[in-house]
Z-matrix of the N, CA and C atoms (Angstrom, degrees):
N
C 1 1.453
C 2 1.535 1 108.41
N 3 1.331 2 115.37 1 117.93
C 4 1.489 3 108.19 2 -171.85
C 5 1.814 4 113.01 3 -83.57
N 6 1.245 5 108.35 4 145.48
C 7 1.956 6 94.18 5 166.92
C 8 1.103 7 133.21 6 -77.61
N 9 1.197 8 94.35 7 158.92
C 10 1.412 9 123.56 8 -170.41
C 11 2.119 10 128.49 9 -45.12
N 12 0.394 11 140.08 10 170.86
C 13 1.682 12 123.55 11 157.22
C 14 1.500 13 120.26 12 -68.70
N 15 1.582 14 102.94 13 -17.51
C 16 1.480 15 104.85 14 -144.23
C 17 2.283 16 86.05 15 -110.88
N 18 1.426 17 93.75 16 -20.39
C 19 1.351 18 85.53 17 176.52
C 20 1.828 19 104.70 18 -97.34
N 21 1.480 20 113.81 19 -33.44
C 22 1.492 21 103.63 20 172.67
C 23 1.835 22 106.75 21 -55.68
N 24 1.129 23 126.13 22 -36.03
C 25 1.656 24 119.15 23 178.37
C 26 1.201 25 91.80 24 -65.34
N 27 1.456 26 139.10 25 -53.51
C 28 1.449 27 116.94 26 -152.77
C 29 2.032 28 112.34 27 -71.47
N 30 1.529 29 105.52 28 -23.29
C 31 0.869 30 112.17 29 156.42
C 32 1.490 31 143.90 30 -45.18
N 33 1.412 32 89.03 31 -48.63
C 34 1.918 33 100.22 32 -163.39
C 35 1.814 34 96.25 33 -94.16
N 36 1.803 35 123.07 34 -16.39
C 37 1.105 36 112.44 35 163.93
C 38 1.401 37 118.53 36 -79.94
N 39 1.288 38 128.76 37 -27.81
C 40 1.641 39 111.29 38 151.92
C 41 1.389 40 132.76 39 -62.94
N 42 1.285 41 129.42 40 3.02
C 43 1.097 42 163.77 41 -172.98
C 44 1.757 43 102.00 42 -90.14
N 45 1.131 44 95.37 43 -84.08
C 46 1.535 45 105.40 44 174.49
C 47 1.426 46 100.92 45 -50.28
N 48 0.978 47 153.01 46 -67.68
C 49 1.466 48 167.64 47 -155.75
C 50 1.712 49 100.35 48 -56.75
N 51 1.012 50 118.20 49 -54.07
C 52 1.569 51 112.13 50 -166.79
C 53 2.074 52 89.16 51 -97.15
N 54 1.291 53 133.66 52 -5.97
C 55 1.593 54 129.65 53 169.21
C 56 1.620 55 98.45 54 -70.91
N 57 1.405 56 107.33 55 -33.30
C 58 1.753 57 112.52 56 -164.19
C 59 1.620 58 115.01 57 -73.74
N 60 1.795 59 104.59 58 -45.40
C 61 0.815 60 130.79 59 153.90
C 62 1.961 61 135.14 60 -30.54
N 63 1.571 62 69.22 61 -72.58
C 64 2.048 63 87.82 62 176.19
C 65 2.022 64 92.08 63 -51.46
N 66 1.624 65 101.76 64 -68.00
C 67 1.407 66 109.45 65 -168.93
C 68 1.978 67 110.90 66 -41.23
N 69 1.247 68 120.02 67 -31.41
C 70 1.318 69 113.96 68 162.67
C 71 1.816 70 130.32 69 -78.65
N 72 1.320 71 113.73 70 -20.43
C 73 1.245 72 138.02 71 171.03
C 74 1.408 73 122.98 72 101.96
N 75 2.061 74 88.87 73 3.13
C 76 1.213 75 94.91 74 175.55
C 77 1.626 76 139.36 75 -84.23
N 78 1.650 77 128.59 76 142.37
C 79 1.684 78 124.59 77 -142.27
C 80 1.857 79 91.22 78 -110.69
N 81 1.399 80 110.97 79 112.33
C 82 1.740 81 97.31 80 161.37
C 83 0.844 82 109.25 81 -121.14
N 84 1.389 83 98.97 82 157.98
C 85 1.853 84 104.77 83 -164.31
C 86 1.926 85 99.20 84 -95.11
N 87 1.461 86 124.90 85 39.38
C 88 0.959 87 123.64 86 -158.94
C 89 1.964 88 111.32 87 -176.97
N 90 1.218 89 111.28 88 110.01
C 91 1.600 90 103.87 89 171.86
C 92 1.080 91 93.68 90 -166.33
N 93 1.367 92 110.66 91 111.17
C 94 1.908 93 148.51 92 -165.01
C 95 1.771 94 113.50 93 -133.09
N 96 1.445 95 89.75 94 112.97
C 97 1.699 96 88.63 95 167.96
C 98 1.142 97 91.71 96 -118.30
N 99 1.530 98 120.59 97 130.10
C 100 1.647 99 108.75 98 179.55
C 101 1.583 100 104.33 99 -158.48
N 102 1.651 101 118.01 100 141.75
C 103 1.145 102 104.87 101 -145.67
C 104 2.121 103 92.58 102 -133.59
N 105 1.378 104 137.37 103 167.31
C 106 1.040 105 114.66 104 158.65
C 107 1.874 106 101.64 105 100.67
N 108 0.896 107 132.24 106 164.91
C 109 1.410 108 135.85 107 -151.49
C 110 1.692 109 138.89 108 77.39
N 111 1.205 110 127.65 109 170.26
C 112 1.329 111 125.99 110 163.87
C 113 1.276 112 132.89 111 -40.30
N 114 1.810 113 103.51 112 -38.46
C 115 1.590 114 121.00 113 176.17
C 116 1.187 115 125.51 114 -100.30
N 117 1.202 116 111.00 115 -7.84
C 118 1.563 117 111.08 116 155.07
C 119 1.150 118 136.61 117 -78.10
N 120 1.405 119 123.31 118 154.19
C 121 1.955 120 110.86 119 -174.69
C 122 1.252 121 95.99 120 -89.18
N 123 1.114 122 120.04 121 141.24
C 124 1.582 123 118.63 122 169.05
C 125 1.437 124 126.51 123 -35.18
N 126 1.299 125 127.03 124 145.44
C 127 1.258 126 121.20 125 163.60
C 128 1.807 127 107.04 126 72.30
N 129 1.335 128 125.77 127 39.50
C 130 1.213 129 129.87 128 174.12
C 131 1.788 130 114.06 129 -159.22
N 132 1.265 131 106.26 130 168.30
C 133 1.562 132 106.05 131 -156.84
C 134 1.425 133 77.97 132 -128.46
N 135 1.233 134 122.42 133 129.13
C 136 1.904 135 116.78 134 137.10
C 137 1.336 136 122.41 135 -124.51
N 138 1.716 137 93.56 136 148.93
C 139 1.190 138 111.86 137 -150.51
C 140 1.471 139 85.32 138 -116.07
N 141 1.849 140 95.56 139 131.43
C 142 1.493 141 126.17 140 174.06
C 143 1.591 142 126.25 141 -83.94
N 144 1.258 143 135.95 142 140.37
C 145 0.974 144 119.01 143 169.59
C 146 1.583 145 107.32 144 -152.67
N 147 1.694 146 111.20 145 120.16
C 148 1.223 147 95.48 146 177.68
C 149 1.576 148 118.25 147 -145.95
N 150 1.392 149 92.52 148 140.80
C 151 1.885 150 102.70 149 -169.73
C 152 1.204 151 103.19 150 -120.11
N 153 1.302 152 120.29 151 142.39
C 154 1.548 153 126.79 152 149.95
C 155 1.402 154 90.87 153 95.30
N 156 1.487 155 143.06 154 -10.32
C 157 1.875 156 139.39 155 -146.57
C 158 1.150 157 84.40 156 85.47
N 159 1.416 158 153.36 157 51.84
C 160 1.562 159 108.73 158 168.27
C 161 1.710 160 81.67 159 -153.26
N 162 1.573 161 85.77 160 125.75
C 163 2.216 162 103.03 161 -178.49
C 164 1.305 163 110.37 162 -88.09
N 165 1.699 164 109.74 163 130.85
C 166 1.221 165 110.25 164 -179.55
C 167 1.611 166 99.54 165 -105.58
N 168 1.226 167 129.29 166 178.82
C 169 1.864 168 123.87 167 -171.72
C 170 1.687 169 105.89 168 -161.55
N 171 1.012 170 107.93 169 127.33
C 172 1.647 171 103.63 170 174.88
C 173 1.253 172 95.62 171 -149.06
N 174 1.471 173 124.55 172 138.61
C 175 1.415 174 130.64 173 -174.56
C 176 1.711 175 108.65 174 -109.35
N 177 0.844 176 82.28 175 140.96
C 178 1.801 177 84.85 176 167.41
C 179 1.765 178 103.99 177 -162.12
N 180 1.696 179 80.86 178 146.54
C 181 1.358 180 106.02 179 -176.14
C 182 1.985 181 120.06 180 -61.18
N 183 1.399 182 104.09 181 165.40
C 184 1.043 183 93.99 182 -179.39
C 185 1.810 184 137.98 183 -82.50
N 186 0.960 185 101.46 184 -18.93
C 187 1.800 186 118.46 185 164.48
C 188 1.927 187 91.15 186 -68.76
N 189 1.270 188 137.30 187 -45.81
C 190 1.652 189 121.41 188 177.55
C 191 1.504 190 119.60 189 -63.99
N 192 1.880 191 114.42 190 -24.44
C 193 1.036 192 116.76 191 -178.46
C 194 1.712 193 113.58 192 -80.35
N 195 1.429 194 82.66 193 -44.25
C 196 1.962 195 93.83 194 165.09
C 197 1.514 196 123.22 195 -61.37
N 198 1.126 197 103.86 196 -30.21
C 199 1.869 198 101.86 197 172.90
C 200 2.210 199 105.01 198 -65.64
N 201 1.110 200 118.27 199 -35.06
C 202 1.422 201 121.19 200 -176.59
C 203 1.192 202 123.39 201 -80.42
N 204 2.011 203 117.75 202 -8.17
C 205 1.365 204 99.66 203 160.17
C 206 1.542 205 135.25 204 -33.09
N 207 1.018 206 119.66 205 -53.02
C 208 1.562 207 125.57 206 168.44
C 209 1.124 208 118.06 207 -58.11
N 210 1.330 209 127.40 208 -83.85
C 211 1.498 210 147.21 209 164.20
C 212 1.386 211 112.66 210 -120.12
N 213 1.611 212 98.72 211 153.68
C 214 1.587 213 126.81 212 -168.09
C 215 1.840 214 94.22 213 -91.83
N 216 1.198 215 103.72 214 105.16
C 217 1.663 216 88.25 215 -167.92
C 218 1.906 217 103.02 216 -142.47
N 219 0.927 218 112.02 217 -172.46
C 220 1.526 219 127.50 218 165.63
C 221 2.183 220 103.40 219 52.40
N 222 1.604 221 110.71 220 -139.40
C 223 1.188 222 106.15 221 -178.96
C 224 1.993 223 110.59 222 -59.95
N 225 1.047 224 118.25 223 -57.35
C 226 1.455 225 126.19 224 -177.65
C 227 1.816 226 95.89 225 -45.57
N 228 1.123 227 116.97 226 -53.56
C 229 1.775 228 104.92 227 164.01
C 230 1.773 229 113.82 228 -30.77
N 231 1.255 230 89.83 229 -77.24
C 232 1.709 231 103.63 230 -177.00
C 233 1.890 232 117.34 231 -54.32
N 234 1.437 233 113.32 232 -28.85
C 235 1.396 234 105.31 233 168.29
C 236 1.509 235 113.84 234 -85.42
N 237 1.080 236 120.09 235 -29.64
C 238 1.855 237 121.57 236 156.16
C 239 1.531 238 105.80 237 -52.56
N 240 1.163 239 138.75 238 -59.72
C 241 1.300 240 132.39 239 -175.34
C 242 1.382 241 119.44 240 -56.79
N 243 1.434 242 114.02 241 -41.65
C 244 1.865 243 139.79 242 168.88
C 245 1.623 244 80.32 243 -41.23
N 246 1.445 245 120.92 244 -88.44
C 247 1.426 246 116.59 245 174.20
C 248 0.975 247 155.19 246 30.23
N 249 1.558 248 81.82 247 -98.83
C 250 1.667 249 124.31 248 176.86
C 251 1.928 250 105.30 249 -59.96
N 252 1.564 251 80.40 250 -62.50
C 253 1.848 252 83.09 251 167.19
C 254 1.449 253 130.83 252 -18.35
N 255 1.293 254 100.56 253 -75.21
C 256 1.269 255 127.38 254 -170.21
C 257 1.740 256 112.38 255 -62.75
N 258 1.628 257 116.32 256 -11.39
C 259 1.085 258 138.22 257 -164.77
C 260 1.355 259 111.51 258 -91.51
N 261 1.682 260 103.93 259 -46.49
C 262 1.403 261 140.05 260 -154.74
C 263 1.634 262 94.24 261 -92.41
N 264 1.716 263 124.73 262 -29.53
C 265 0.864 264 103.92 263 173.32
C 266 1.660 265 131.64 264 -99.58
N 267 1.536 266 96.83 265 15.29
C 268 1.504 267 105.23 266 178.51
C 269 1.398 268 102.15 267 -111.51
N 270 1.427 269 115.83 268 -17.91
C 271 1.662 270 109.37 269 177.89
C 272 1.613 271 112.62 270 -98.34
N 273 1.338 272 111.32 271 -22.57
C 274 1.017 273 97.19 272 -160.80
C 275 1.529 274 129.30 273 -88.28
């Protein structure tokens, strides 16, 4: 059964996420895009990130996760980086 659009984006943005990561030198014991359950709102992916014990969370919808099968690009770039930031400055 091949995947989806919406699971190849959720893929290739954890992907990007731990390249951004490695590229800062920073190590988390944690990088989760995961979508589906009781606690999720329908129709959205959030993406985990965690350094030091400490979880970072940014949600995005599913047409943003589906635009990144290919590349991680445009606004969903820039709210991963918002992120990453904020990640980079408690781990790093």
């Amino acid at each position: 059964m091949p995947l989806t659009s919406f699971e190849r984006g959720k893929l290739k943005i954890a992907a990007h996420v731990r390249e951004e990561l490695d590229r800062a030198g920073i190590k988390a014991q944690l990088i989760q895009c995961k979508s589906g359950g009781i606690h999720m709102p329908p129709d959205t992916a959030r993406l985990i990130v965690t350094v030091d014990g400490t979880p970072s969370q940014l949600d995005l919808e599913a047409h943003e996760v589906e635009d990144c099968e290919d590349i991680v690009a445009g606004e969903v770039w820039r709210r991963i980086a918002g992120l990453l930031a904020r990640v980079m400055r408690r781990g790093g």
